[in-house]
C-alpha positions in Angstrom: 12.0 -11.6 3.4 8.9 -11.4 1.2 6.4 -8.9 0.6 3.8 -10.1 -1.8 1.2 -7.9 -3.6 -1.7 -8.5 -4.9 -4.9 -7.0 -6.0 -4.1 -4.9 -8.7 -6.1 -5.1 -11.8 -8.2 -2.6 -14.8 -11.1 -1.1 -13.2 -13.3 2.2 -14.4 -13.8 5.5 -12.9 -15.1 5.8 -10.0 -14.8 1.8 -9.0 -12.7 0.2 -6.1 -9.8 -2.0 -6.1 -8.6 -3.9 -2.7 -4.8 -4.0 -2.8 -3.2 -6.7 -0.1 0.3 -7.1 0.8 1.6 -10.3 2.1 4.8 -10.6 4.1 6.9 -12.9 5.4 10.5 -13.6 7.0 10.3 -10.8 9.4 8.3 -9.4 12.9 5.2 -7.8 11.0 4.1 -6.7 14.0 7.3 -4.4 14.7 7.2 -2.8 11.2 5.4 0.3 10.2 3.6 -1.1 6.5 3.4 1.8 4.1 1.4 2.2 0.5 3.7 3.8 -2.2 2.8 4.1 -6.2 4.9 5.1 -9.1 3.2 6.5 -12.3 4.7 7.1 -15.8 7.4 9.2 -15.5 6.9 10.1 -12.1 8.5 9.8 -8.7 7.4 7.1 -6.3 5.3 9.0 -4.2 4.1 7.5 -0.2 -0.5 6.8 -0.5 -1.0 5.7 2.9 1.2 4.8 6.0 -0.2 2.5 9.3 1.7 1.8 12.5 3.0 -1.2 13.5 0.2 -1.4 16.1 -2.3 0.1 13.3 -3.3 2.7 16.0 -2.3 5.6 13.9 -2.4 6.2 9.6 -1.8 8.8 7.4 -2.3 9.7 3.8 -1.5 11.6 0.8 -3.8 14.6 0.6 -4.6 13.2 -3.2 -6.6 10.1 -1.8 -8.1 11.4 1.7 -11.2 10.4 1.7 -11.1 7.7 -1.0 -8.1 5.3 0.7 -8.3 3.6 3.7 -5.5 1.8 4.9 -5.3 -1.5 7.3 -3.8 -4.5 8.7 -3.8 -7.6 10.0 -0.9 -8.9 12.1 -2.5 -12.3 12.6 -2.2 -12.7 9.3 0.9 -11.1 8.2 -1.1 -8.2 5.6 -1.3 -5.3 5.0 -4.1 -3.6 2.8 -5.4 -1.1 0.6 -8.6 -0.5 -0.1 -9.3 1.9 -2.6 -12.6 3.7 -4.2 -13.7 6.3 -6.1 -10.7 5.2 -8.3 -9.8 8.0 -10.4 -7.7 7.9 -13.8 -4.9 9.7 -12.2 -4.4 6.5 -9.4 -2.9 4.9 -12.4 -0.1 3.7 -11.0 2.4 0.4 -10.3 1.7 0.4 -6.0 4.1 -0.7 -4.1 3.8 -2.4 -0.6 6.9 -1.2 1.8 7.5 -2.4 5.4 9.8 -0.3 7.8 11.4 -1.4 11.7 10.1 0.7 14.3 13.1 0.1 16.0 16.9 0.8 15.8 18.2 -1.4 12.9 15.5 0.9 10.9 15.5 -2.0 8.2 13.4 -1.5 5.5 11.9 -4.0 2.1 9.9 -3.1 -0.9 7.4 -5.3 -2.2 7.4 -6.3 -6.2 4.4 -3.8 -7.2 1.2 -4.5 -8.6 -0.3 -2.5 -11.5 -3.5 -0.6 -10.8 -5.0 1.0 -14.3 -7.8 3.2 -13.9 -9.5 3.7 -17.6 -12.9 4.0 -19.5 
């Protein structure tokens, strides 16, 4: 099992970022995909969550407006597209895949840095 992120990078104020998240060695399609980030001395906190189906997402009140988040079970990814970056999205994101269905297995992905600075 594999989940592969990429799209991370330094970017200014106010600018956009495109996160993706690759996986592999499981059913995408019968996983809810999930956006978390951890900054400095914080908790890992959940950004954005999609359905297996990607009928239905939800997100942090902190990037409402800003985040959207999507998939593609063709292709086995998971996105994150984010503008209006703001210096407190500073964060390592992480890409985290959970079983709609009894076994409820879960994986975390390796993280990719997003930096937000002037």
């Amino acid at each position: 099992v594999q989940l592969v992120e990429s799209g991370g990078g330094l970017v200014q104020p106010g600018g956009s970022l495109r996160l993706s998240c690759a996986a592999s060695g499981f059913t995408f399609s019968s996983y809810k995909m999930s956006w978390y980030r951890q900054a400095p001395g914080k908790e890992r906190e959940l950004v954005a969550g999609i359905a297996s189906t990607g009928g239905s997402t939800d997100y942090a009140d902190s990037v409402k407006g800003r985040f959207t988040i999507s998939r593609d079970n063709a292709k086995n990814t998971v996105y994150l597209q984010m503008n209006n970056l703001q210096p407190e999205d500073t964060a390592v994101y992480y890409c985290y895949a959970l079983r709609s269905l009894v076994p409820y297995l879960r994986y975390w992905g390796q993280g990719t840095q997003v930096t937000v600075s002037s």
